[in-house]
C-alpha positions as CSV (number, residue, x, y, z in Angstrom):
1,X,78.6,143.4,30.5
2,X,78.3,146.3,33.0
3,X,74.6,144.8,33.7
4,X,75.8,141.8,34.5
5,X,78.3,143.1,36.8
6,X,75.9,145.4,38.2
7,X,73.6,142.5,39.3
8,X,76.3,140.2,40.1
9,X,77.6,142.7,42.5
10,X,74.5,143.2,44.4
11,X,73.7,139.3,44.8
12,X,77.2,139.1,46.3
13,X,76.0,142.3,48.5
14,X,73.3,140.5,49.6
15,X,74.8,137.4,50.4
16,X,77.7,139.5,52.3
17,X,75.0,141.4,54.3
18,X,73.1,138.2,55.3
19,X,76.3,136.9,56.5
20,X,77.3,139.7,58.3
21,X,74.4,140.1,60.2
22,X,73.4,136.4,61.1
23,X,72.2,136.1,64.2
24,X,74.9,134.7,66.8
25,X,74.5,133.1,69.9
26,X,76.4,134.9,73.1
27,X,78.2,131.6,73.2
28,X,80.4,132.4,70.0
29,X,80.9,136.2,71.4
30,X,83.8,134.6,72.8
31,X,85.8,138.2,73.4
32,X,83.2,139.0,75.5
33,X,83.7,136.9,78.1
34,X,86.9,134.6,77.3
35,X,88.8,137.1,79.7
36,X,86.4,136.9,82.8
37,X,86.9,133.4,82.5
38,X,90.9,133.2,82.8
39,X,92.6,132.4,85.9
40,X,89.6,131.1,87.6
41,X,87.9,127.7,87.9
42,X,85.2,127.6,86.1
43,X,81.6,125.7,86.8
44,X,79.6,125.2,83.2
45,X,75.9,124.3,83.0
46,X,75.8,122.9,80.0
47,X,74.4,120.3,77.4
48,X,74.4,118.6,74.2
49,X,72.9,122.3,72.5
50,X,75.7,124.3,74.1
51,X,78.4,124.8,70.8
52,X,80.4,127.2,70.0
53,X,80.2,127.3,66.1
54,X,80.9,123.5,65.2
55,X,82.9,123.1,68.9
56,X,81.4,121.9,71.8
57,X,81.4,125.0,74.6
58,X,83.4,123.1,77.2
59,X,85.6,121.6,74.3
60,X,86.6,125.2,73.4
61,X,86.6,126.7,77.0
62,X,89.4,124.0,77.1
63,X,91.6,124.9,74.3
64,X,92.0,128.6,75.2
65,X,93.2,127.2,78.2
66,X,90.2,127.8,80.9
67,X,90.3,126.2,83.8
68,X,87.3,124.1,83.7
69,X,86.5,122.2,87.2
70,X,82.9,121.2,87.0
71,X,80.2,120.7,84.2
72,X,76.5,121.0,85.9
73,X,73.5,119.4,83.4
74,X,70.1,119.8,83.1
75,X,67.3,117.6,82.1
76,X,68.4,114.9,79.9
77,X,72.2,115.1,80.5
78,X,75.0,117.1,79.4
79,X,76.1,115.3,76.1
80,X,74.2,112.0,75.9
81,X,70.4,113.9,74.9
82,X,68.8,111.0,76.3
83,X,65.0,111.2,77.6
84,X,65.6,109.7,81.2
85,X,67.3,110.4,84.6
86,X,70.8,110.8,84.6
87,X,73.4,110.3,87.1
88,X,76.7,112.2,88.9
89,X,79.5,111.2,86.8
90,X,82.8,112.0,85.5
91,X,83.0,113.1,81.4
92,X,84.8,110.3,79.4
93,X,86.4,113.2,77.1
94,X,87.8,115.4,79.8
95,X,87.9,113.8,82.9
96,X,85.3,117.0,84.2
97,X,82.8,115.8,87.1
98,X,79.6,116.3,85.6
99,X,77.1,116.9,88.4
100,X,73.1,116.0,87.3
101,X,70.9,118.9,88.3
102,X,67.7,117.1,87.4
103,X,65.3,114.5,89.8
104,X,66.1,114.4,93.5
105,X,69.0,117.0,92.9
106,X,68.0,120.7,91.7
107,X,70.0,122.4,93.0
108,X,74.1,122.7,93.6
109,X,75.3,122.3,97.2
110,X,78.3,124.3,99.0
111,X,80.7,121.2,98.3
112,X,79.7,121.0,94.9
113,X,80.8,124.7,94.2
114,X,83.9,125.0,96.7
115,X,86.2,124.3,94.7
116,X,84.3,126.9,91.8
117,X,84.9,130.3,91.3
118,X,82.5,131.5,89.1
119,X,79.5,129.8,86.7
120,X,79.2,129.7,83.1
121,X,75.4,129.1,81.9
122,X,74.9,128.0,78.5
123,X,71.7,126.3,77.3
124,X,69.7,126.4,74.3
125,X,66.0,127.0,75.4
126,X,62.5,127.3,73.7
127,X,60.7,129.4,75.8
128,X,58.0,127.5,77.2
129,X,57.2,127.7,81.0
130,X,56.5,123.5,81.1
131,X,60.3,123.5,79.6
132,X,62.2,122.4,82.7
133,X,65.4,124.9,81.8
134,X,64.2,127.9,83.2
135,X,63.6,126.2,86.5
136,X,67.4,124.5,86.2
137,X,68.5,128.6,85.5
138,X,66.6,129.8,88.8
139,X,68.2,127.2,91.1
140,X,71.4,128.1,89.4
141,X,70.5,131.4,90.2
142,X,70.2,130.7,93.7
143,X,73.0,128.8,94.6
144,X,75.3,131.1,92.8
145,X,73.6,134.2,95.4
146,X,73.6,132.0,98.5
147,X,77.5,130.9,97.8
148,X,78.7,133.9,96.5
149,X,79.6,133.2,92.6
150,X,79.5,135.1,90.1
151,X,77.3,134.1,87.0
152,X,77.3,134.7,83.2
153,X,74.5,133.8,81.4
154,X,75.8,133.0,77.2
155,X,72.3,134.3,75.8
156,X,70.9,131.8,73.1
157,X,68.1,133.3,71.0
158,X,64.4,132.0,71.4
159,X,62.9,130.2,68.7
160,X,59.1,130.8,70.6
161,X,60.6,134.4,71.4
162,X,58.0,136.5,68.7
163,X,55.2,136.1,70.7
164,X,53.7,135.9,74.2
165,X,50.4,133.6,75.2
166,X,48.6,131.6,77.5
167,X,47.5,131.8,80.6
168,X,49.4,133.0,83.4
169,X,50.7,130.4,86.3
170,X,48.8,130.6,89.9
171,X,51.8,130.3,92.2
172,X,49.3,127.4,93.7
173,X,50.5,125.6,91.3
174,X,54.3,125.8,91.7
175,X,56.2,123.0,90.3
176,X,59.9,122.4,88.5
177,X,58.0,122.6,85.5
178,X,56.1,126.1,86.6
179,X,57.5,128.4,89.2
180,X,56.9,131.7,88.4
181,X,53.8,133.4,87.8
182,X,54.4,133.7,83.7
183,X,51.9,132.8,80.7
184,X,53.0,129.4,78.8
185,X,54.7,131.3,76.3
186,X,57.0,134.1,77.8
187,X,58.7,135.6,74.8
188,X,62.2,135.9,76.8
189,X,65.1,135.0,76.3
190,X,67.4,133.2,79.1
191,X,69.3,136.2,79.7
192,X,66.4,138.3,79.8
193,X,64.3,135.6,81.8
194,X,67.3,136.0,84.4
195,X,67.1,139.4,84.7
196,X,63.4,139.6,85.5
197,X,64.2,136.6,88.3
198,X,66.3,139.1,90.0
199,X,64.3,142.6,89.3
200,X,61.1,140.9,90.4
201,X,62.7,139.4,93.5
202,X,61.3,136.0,92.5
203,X,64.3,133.8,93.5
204,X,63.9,131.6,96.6
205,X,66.3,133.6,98.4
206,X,66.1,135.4,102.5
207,X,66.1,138.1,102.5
208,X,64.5,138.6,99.1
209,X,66.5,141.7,98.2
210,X,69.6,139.7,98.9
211,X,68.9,138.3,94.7
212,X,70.4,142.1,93.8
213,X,73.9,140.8,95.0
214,X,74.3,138.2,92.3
215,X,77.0,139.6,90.2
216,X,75.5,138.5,86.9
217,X,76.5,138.9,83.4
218,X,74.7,138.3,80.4
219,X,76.5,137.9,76.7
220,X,73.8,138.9,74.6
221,X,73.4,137.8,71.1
222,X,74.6,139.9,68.1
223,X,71.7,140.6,65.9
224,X,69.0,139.0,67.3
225,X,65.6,140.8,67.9
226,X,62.3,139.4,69.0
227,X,60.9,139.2,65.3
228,X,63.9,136.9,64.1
229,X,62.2,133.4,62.9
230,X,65.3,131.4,65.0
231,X,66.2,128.1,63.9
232,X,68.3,126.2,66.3
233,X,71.5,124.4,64.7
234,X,71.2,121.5,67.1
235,X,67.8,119.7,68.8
236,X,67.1,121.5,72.0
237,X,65.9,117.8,73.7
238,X,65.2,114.2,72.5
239,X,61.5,114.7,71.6
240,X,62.2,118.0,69.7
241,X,63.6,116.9,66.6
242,X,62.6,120.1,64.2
243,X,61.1,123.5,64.1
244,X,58.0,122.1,63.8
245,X,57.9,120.9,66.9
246,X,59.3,123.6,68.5
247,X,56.4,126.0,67.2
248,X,54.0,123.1,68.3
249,X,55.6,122.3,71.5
250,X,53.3,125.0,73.6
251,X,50.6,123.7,72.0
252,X,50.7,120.3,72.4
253,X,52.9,119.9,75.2
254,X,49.9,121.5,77.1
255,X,47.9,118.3,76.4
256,X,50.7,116.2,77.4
257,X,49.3,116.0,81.4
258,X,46.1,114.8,79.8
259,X,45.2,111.2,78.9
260,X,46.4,112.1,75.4
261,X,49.8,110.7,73.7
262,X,51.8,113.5,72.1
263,X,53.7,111.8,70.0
264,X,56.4,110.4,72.1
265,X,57.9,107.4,70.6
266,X,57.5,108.4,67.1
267,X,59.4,110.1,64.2
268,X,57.1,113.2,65.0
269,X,57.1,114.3,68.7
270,X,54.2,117.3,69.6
271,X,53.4,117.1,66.1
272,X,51.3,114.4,66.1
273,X,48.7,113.5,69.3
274,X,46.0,111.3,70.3
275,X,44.7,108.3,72.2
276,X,43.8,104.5,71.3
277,X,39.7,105.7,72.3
278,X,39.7,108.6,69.8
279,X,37.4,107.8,66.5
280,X,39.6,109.9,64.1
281,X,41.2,108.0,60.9
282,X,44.6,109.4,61.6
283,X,46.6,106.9,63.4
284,X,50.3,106.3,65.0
285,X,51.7,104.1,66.8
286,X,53.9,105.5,69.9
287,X,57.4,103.1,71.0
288,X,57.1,104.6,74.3
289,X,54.7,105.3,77.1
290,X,52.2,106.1,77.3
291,X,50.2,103.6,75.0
292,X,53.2,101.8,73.9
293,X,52.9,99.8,70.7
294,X,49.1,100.6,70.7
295,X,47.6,102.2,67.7
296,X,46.2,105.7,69.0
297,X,43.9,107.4,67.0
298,X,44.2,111.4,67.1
299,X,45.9,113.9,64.7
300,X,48.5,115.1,62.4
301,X,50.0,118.7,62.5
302,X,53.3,118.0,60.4
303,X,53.4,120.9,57.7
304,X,56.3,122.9,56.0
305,X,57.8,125.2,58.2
306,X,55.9,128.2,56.8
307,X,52.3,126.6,57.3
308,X,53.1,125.7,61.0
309,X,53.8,129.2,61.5
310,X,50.4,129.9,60.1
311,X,49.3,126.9,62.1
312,X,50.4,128.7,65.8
313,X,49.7,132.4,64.3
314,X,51.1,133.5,67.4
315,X,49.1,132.2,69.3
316,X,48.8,129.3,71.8
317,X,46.6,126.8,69.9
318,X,43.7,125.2,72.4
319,X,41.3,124.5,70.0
320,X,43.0,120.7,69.7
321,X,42.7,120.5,73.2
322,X,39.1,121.1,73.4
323,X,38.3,118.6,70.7
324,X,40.2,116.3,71.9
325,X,38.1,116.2,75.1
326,X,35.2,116.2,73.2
327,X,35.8,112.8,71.5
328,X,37.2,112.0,74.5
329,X,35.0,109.0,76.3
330,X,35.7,108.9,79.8
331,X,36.1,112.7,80.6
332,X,36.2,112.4,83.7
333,X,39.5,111.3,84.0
334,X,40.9,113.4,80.7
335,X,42.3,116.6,83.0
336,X,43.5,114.1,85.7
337,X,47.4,116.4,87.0
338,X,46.8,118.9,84.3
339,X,46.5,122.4,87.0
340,X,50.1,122.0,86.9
341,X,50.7,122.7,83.5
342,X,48.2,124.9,82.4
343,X,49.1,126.8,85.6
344,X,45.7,126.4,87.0
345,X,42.7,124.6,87.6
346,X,40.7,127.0,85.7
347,X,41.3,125.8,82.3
348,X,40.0,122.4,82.8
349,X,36.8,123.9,84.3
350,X,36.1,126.3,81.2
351,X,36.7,123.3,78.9
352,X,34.2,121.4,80.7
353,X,31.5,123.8,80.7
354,X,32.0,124.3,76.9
355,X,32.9,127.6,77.0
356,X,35.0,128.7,73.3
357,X,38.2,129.2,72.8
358,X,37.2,133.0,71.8
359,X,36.3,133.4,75.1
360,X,38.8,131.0,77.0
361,X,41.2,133.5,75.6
362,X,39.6,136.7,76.5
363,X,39.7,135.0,80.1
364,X,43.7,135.1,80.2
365,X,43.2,139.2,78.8
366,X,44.5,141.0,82.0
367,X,47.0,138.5,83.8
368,X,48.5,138.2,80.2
369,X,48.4,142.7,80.4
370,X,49.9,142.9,83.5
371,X,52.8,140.1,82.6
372,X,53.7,142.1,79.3
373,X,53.9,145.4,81.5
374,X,56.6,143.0,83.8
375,X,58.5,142.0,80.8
376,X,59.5,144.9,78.7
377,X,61.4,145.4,81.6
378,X,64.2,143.4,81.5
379,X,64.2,143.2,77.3
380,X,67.8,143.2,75.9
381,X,66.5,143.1,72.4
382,X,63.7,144.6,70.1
383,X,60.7,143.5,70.4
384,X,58.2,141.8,68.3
């Protein structure tokens, strides 16, 4: 009997320890920062991932009685998820202007934060440079130093935060979906990214030194390092359904400014990839552009989540890219507006001349160095 307590007593241990050291999103911290909040009207960038346990953020803002006055949304909206443009509009729920930040609009303008007195950022990332919410952050970032608002930043861990890979962005090659000279995969968190925005004086600010007056704040997250496997509760965006395609997305979102389909349009986004030219037996058929209804011929990653990790072995995967070209029949048009997400125009060249992946990668060795030396910098939490 005493065994059997004795064993029953340490699986509820472990059960109790695993509980009490979950990680937790800065979001759900809520004494950290419910009291900055009060009194003041609050401007929320926000979406669809931004929860507070099972409540939506600006749901609960609302019930302890902050005084939201504008929601702000990135790519793909602010509740609806969906993968096209959205417009200005006013919330159904809470009667909230919701102001689009993506398209012609980046960036917040003087009336749009007149009546706000300090911004609330909350946004579940992935941690890929192509990923347009870092970019959404930096104009945040900017408005709030040119207008004078304060900024916290509810950290959200990275699920692509144990590892750092690819090559490094030349600033020729500056675009909403790459402006800062970082490798594909950062390993940063938002909070952290922030902080390296300001330190390295990369916001688009005059004076540059004038970044060090944002007052900014970041809620970190309680027991997250840069080793924990993070599984995000809710899809970061319409065409990452899983963690599969979240480890993939780096991978085969790379290929996506190629001629290739990436899986758009199926039940397996970035996990699956190809083209209708490609003589490969796997096939798919894609509901949306490009090759729409069209059987394309290519590949299939899906795997248990364990032999996708092997899959990605922290690394950026390339070696699907460079087959791909390979069976690919008119190559002359296969790297037609990829610079601008590999960051360069280098890539394309070395794939060309059939150079190996072995040595691709040896070519990203020192920017990769020098960005590593940049990041440990602004860390908040272990790392991997």
């Amino acid at each position: 009997m005493r065994i059997i307590l004795f064993f029953v007593l340490i699986i509820f241990s472990s059960f109790a320890f695993s509980a009490q050291f979950s990680v937790q999103p800065g979001a759900e911290r809520l004494d950290a920062y419910l009291f900055m909040l009060k009194g003041k009207r609050v401007g929320v960038f926000a979406n669809h991932s931004s929860w507070v346990g099972k409540t939506p953020l600006v749901d609960e803002l609302l019930r302890h009685h902050i005084h939201v006055v504008k929601i702000f949304a990135p790519e793909h909206g602010f509740q609806t998820n969906v993968d096209s443009h959205i417009h200005d509009k006013v919330d159904n729920k809470t009667g909230i202007p919701i102001i689009s930040l993506y398209g012609k609009k980046l960036t917040p303008t003087d009336k749009d934060l007149q009546d706000v007195d300090i911004l609330l950022f909350d946004i579940q990332d992935v941690g890929v440079r192509f990923y347009t919410y870092i970019s959404s952050l930096q104009k945040l970032m900017e408005a709030a130093v040119n207008y004078h608002k304060p900024l916290i930043i509810l950290d959200r861990p990275n699920p692509n935060g144990f590892y750092v890979d690819g090559p490094v962005l030349n600033l020729k090659y500056k675009s909403f979906t790459g402006m800062q000279p970082i490798p594909v995969v950062y390993g940063m968190t938002m909070g952290e990214y922030a902080k390296m925005l300001i330190g390295e004086q990369w916001l688009n600010v005059t004076p540059k030194t004038k970044a060090r007056q944002l007052k900014l704040t970041v809620i970190r997250c309680a027991h997250y390092t840069h080793k924990s496997l993070y599984v995000p509760p809710i899809k970061p965006s319409p065409n990452l359904p899983d963690i599969q395609s979240i480890y993939l997305y780096p991978s085969i979102g790379l290929m996506e400014a190629t001629r290739l389909s990436v899986g758009r349009g199926t039940d397996k986004p970035f996990q699956v990839f190809g083209h209708p030219r490609l003589p490969t037996k796997f096939t798919f058929i894609p509901k949306s552009s490009p090759y729409r209804n069209q059987i394309c011929h290519g590949w299939n990653l899906v795997d248990d989540k364990k032999s996708v990790l092997k899959k990605i072995n922290n690394r950026l995967q390339i070696k699907y890219l460079i087959e791909a070209y390979r069976l690919y029949p008119d190559k002359n048009r296969f790297f037609a507006g990829f610079s601008y997400a590999a960051g360069n125009d280098l890539l394309a060249l070395q794939i060309k001349a059939g150079m190996s992946e072995q040595d691709i990668r040896k070519s990203w060795g020192p920017a990769l160095a020098e960005f590593k030396k940049i990041r440990k910098k602004y860390l908040l939490y272990e790392d991997f």
